[in-house]
PAPA-778760 format. One line per field, with one value per residue: x, y, z of N, C-alpha, C in turn. Coordinates in Angstrom, 3 decimals. Layout:
<rs>
n_c1 <- [X; ...]
n_c2 <- [Y; ...]
n_c3 <- [Z; ...]
ca_c1 <- [X; ...]
ca_c2 <- [Y; ...]
ca_c3 <- [Z; ...]
c_c1 <- [X; ...]
c_c2 <- [Y; ...]
c_c3 <- [Z; ...]
</rs>
This chain:
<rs>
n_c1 <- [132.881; 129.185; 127.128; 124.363; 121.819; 118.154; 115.899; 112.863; 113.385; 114.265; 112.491; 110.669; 112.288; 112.188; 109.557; 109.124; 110.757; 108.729; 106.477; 107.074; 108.141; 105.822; 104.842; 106.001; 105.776; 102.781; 103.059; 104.397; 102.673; 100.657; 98.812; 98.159; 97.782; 98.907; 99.838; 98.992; 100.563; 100.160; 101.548; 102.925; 105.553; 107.886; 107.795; 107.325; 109.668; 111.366; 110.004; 110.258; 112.906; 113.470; 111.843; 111.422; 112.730; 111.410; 108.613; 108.477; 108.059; 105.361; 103.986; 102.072; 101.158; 101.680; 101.680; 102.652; 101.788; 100.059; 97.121; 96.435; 94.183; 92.886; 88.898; 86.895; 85.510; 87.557; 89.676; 89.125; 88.481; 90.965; 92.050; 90.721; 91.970; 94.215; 93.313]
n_c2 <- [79.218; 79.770; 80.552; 78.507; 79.213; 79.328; 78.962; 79.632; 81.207; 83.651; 84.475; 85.751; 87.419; 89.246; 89.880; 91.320; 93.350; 94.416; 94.889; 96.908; 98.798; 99.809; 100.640; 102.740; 104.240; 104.707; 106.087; 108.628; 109.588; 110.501; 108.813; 107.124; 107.866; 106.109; 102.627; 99.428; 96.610; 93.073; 89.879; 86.493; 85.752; 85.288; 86.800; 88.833; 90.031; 90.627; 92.150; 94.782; 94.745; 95.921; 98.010; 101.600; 104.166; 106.020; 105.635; 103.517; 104.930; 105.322; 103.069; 102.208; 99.751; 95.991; 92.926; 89.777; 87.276; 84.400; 84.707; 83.999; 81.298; 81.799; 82.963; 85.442; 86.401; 85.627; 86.996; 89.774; 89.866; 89.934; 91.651; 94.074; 94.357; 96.003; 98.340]
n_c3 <- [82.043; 82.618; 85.224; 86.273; 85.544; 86.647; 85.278; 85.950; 87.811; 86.346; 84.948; 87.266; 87.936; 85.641; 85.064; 87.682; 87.034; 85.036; 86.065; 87.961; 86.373; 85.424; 87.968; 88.360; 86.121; 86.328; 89.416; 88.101; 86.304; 88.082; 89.356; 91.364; 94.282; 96.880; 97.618; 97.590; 98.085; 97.010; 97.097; 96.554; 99.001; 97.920; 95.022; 95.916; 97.541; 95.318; 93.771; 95.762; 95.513; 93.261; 92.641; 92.245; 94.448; 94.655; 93.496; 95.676; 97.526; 97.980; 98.957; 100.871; 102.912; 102.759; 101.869; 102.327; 100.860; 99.252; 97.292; 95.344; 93.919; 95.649; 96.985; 96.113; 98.180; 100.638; 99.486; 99.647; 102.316; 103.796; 102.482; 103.412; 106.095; 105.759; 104.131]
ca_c1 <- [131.599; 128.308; 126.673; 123.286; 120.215; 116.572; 114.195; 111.622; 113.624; 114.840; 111.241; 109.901; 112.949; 111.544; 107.996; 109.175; 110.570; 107.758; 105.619; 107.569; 107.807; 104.602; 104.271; 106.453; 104.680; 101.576; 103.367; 104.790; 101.305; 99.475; 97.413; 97.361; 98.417; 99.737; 100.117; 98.904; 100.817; 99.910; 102.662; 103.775; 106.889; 109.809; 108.053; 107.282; 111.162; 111.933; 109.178; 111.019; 114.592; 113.193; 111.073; 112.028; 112.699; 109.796; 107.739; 108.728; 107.428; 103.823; 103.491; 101.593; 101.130; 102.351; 101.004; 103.454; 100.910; 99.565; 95.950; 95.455; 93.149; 91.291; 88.009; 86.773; 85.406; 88.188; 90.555; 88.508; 88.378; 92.587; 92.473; 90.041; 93.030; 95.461; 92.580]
ca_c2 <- [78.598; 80.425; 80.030; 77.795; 79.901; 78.678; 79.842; 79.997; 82.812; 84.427; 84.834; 86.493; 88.620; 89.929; 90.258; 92.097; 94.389; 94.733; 95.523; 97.732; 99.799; 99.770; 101.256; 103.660; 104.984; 105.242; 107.284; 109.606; 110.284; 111.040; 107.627; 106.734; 108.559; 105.219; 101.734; 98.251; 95.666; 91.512; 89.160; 86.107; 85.888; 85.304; 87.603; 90.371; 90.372; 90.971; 93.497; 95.594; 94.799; 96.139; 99.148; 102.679; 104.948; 107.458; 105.034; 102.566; 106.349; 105.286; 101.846; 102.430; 98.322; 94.964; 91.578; 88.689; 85.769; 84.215; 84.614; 82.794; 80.637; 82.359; 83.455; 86.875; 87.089; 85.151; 88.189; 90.948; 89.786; 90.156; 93.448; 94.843; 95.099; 96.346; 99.340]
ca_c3 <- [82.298; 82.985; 86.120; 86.648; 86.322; 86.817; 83.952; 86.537; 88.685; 85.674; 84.575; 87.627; 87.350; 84.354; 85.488; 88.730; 86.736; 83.769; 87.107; 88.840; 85.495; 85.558; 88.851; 88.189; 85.558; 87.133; 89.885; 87.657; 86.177; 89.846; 88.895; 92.906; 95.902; 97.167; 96.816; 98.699; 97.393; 97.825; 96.498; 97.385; 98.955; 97.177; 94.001; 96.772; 97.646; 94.440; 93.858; 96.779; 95.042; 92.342; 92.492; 92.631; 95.329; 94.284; 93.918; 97.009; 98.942; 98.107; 99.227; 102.433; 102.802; 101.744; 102.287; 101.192; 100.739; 98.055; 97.333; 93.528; 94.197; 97.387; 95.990; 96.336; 99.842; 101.375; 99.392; 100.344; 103.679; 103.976; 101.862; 104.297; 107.481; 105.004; 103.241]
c_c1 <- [130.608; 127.729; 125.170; 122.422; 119.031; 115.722; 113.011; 112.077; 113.744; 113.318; 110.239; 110.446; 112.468; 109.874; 108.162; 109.552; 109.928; 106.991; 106.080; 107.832; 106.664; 103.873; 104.820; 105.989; 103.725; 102.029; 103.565; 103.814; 100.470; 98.867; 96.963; 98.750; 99.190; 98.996; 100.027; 99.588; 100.841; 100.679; 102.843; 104.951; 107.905; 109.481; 108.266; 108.292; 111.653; 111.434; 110.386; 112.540; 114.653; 112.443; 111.855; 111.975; 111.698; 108.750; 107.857; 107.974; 105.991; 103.454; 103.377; 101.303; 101.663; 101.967; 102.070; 102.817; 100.160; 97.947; 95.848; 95.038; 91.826; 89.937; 87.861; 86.310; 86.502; 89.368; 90.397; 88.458; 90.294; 92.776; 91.893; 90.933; 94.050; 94.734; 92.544]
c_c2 <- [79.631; 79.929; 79.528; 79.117; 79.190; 79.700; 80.372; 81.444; 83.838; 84.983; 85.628; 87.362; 89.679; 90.755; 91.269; 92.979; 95.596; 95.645; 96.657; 99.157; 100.316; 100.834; 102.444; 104.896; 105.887; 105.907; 108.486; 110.350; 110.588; 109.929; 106.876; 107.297; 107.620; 103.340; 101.039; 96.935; 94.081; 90.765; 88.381; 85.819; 86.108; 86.360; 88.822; 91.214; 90.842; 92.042; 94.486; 95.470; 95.399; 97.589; 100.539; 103.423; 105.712; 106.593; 103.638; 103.541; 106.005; 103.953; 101.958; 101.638; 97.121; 93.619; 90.547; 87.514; 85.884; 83.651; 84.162; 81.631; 80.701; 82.783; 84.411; 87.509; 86.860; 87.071; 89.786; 91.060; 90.254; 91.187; 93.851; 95.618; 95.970; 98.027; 100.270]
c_c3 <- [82.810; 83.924; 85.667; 86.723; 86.060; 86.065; 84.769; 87.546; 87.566; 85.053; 85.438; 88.165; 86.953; 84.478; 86.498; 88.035; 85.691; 85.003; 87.947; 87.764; 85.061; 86.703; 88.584; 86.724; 85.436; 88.107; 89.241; 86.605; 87.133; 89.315; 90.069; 93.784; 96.990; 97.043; 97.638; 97.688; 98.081; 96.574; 97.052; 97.920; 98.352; 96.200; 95.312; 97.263; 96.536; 93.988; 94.373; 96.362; 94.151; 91.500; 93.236; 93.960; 95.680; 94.343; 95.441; 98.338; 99.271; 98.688; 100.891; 102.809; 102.077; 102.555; 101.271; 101.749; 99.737; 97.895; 96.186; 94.132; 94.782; 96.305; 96.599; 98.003; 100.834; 101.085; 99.978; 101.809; 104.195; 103.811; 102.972; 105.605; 106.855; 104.435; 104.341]
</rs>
């Protein structure tokens, strides 16, 4: 028997690690000196389960809350303690 998985974890699985290849990438082209990352929870854990060593060096912040929805001043206002 195969265990129970949830399409919806297994999908941001996948995304965590589309993004995290992603970052890694862009490290390994100089494309930013480091890295603020905003996630919410549960992806942001997986982010960090997920992302490399080399790049895990640059992430000089991390905000796990979920801003889709906020509108732009409310976000800017959060980024601002974190910049």
């Amino acid at each position: 028997m195969t265990p129970h998985s949830d399409p919806r974890d297994h999908e941001m699985d996948v995304f965590a690690r589309e993004v995290c290849h992603f970052i890694d990438n862009a490290r390994s082209r100089n494309r930013f000196e480091r890295l603020v990352v905003v996630a919410p929870p549960e992806f942001l854990g997986k982010l960090r389960n997920t992302i490399t060593p080399a790049s895990n060096k640059l992430v000089a912040e991390s905000l796990a809350k979920n801003l889709l929805g906020c509108d732009e001043d409310a976000i800017r206002s959060r980024l601002k303690t974190l910049l």
